[in-house]
C-alpha positions in Angstrom: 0.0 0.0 0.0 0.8 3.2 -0.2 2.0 4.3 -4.5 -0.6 6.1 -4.7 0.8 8.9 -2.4 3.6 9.6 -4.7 0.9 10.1 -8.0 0.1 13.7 -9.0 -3.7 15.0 -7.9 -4.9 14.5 -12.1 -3.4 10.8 -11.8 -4.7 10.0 -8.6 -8.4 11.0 -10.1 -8.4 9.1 -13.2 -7.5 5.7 -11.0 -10.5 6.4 -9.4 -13.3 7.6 -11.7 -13.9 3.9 -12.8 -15.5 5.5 -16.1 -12.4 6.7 -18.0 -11.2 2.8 -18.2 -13.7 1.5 -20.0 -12.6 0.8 -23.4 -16.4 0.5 -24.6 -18.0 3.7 -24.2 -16.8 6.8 -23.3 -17.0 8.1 -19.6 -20.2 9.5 -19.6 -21.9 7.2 -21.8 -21.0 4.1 -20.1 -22.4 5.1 -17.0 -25.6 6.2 -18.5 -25.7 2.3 -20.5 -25.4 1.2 -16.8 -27.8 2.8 -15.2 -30.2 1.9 -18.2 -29.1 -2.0 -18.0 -29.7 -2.2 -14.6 -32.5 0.0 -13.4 -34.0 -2.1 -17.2 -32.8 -4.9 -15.4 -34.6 -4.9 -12.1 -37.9 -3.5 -14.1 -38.1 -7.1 -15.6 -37.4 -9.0 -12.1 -39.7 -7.5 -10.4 -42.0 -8.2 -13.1 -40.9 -11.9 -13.2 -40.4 -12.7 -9.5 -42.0 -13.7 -6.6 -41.4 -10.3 -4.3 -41.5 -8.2 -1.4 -40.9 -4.5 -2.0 -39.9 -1.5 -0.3 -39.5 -3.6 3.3 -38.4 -1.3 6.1 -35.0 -2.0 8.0 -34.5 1.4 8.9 -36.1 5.2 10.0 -34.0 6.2 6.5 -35.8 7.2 3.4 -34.0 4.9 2.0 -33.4 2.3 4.2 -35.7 0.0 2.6 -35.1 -3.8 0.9 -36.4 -5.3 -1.6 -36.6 -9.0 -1.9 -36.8 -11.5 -4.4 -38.0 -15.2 -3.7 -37.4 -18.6 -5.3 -40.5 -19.5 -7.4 -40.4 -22.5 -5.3 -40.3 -22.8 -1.3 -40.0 -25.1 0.6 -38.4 -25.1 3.7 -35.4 -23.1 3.7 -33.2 -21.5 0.7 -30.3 -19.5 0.4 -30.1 -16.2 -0.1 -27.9 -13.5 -1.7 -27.6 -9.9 -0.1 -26.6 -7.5 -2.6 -25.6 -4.3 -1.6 -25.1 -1.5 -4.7 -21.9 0.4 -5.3 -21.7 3.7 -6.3 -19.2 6.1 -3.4 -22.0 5.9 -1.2 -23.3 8.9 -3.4 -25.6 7.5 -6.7 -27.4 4.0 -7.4 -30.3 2.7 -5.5 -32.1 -0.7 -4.8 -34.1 0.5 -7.5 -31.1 -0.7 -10.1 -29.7 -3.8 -7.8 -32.5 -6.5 -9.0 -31.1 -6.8 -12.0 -29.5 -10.4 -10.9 -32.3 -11.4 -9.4 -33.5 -13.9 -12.4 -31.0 -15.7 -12.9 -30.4 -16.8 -8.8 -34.0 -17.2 -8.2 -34.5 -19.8 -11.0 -31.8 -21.8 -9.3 -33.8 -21.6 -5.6 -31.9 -18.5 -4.5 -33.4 -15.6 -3.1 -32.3 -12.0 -3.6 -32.2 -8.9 -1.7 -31.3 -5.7 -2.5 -30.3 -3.4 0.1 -31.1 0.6 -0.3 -29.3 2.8 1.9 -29.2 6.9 2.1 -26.8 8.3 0.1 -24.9 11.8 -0.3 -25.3 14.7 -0.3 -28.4 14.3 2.1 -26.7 14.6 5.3 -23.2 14.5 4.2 -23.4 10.3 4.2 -19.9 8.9 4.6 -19.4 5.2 5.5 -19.8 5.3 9.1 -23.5 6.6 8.9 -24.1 4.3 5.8 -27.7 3.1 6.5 -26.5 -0.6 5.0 -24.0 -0.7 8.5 -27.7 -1.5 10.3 -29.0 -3.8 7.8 -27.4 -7.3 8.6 -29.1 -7.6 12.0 -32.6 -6.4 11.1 -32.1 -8.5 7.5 -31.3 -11.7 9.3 -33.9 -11.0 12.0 -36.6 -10.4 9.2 -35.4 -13.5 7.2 -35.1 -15.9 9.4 -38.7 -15.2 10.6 -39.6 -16.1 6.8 -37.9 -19.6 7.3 -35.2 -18.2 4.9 -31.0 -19.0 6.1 -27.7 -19.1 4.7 -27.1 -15.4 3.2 -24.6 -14.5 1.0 -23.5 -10.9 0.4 -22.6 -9.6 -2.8 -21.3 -6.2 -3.0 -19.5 -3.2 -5.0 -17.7 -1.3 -3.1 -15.3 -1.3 0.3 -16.7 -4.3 1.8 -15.5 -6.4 4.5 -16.7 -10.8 5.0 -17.3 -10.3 8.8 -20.7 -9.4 9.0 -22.0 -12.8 7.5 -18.7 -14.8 8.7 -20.7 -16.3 11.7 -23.5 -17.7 10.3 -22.7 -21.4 9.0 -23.0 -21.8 5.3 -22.4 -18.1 4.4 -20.2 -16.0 2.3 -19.2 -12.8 0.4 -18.4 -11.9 -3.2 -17.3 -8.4 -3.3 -16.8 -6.5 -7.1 -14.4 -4.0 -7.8 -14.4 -2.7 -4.8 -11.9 0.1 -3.1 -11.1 -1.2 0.3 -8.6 1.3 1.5 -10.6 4.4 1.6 -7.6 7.1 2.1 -6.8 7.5 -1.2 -10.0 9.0 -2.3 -9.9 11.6 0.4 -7.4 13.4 -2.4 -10.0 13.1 -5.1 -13.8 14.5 -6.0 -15.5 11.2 -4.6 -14.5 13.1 -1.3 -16.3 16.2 -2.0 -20.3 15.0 -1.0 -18.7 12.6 1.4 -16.5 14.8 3.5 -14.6 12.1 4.7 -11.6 12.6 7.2 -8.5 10.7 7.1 -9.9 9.6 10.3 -12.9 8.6 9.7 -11.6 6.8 6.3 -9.4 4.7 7.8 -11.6 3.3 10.4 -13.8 2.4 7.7 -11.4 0.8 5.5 -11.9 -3.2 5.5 -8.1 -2.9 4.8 -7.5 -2.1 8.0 -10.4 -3.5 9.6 -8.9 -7.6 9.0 -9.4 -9.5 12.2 -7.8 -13.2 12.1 -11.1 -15.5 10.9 -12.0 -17.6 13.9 -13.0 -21.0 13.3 -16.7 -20.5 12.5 -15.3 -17.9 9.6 -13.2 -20.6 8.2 -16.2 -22.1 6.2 -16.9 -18.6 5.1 -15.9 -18.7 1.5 -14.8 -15.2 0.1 -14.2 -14.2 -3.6 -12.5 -10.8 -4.8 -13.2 -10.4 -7.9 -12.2 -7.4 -10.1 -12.1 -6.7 -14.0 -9.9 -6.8 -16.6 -10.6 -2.9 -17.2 -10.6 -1.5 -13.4 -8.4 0.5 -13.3 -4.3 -0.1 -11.5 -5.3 1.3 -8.2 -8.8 -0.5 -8.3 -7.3 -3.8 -9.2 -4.0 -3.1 -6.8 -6.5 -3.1 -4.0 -8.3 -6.2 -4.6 -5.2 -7.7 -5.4 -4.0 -6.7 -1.7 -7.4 -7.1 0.0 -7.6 -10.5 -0.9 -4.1 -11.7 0.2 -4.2 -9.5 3.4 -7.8 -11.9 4.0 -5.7 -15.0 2.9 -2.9 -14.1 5.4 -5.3 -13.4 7.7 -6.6 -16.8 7.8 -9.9 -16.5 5.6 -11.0 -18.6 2.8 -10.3 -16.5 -0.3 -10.5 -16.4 -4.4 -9.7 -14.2 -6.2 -11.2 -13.8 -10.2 -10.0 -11.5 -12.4 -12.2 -11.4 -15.2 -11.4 -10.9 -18.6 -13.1 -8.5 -21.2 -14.9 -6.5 -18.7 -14.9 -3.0 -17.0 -16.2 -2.0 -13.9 -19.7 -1.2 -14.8 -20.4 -4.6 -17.2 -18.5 -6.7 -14.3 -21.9 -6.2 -12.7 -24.2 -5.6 -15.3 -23.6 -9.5 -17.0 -25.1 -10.8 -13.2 -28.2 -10.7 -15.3 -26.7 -13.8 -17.5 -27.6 -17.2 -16.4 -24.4 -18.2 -18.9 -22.0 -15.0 -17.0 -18.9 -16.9 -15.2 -19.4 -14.3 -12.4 -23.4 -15.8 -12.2 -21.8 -19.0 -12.3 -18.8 -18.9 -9.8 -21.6 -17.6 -7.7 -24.2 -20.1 -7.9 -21.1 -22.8 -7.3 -20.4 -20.9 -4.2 -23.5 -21.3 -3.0 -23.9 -24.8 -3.7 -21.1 -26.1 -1.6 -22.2 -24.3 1.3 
């Protein structure tokens, strides 16, 4: 850790606005494509799926969920928490149930986690609305007969939160995971982050040594062929400081992708992401 000090303020930007590496689209049409694919996306789940919309966890206006159920159940299922990226600042559940169809045709269910975002209050990640969700989530879902969640996530994510629960495990995207360096760069400026603040909230340097109930906890990194240096340096280091650390980890760099259609192919049965995913799951 730590190159990124020594880049110049115009460098240190461009590693992280994920939109200038996309060799498909330019940077503001690429992230317009994604939020058409996705929000288009979770239109056609929730017009396919079993659901349950808009479920409180929260007194936020967003802090809401919104789940998607296996066509059949019977006893209980799995289920995959997916929580949006976006620097805590844009995205909403209302584009993250765009994966849902390809998981609940397999018995998985899906939910997507909304969560306040900036500017309204100046949200950084310690008053991130999703920090409250996994103990109201499991509370609701375990009332429903539903076990065995799964988190999927964009962003600075850490495995902890679902590493007691037998059976569990995390898949987290492209994420940043050492939050410092964006303190230098415009992702900072609705966040208002301090170097305090951002370092206590880096999963980075948050990695406790997995006890023995984590050690079933299966954790894949995965990042894209088009992330950026810094983005892929990170998950590169994130996942080998988990793996020191004693946690079960993979990581998956995938080929022919950026960070915006990393995500976007979850909608693809055939997608090696949707598959690694579903394998995960299986051997739980």
């Amino acid at each position: 850790m730590g190159g990124w000090r020594h880049m110049a303020a115009e460098a240190l930007e461009e590693q992280y606005s994920p939109s200038r590496w996309s060799p498909r689209l330019d940077p503001d049409a690429v992230i317009q494509a994604h939020l058409a694919a996705t929000a288009a996306g979770t239109q056609r789940a929730r017009a396919s799926a079993q659901t349950s919309l808009h479920v409180p966890y929260g007194a936020g206006e967003r802090e809401k969920l919104d789940i998607y159920f296996p066509a059949e159940r019977s006893g209980t299922f799995p289920v995959l928490v997916y929580i949006h990226g976006g620097y805590w600042q844009c995205l909403s559940k209302d584009e993250s149930g765009f994966a849902a169809l390809p998981l609940v045709s397999q018995g998985v269910a899906v939910v997507a986690v909304g969560y306040d975002t900036a500017p309204k209050g100046k949200r950084c990640p310690t008053h991130c609305g999703c920090r409250r969700c996994p103990s109201a989530l499991l509370t609701l879902l375990s009332a429903q007969a539903i076990w065995t969640p799964w988190c999927c996530r964009c962003g600075a994510a850490s495995p902890s939160w679902c590493s007691s629960i037998p059976g569990s495990g995390a898949v987290l995207v492209s994420g940043v995971y050492d939050l410092e360096p964006i303190l230098h760069t415009y992702v900072n400026d609705a966040l208002s982050m301090s170097r305090e603040v951002a370092q206590r909230n880096s999963p980075m340097l948050c990695i406790s040594p997995a006890v023995p109930a984590a050690t079933g906890c299966e954790v894949l990194v995965a990042v894209a062929q088009h992330d950026s240096p810094e983005f892929r340096r990170q998950s590169q280091e994130y996942g080998q400081a988990l793996r020191a650390a004693g946690w079960s980890v993979s990581l998956l760099d995938l080929a022919g992708v950026d960070h915006f259609d990393i995500i976007e192919k979850l909608s693809e049965e055939s997608y090696v992401l949707t598959q690694v995913i579903l394998n995960m799951i299986s051997r739980a």
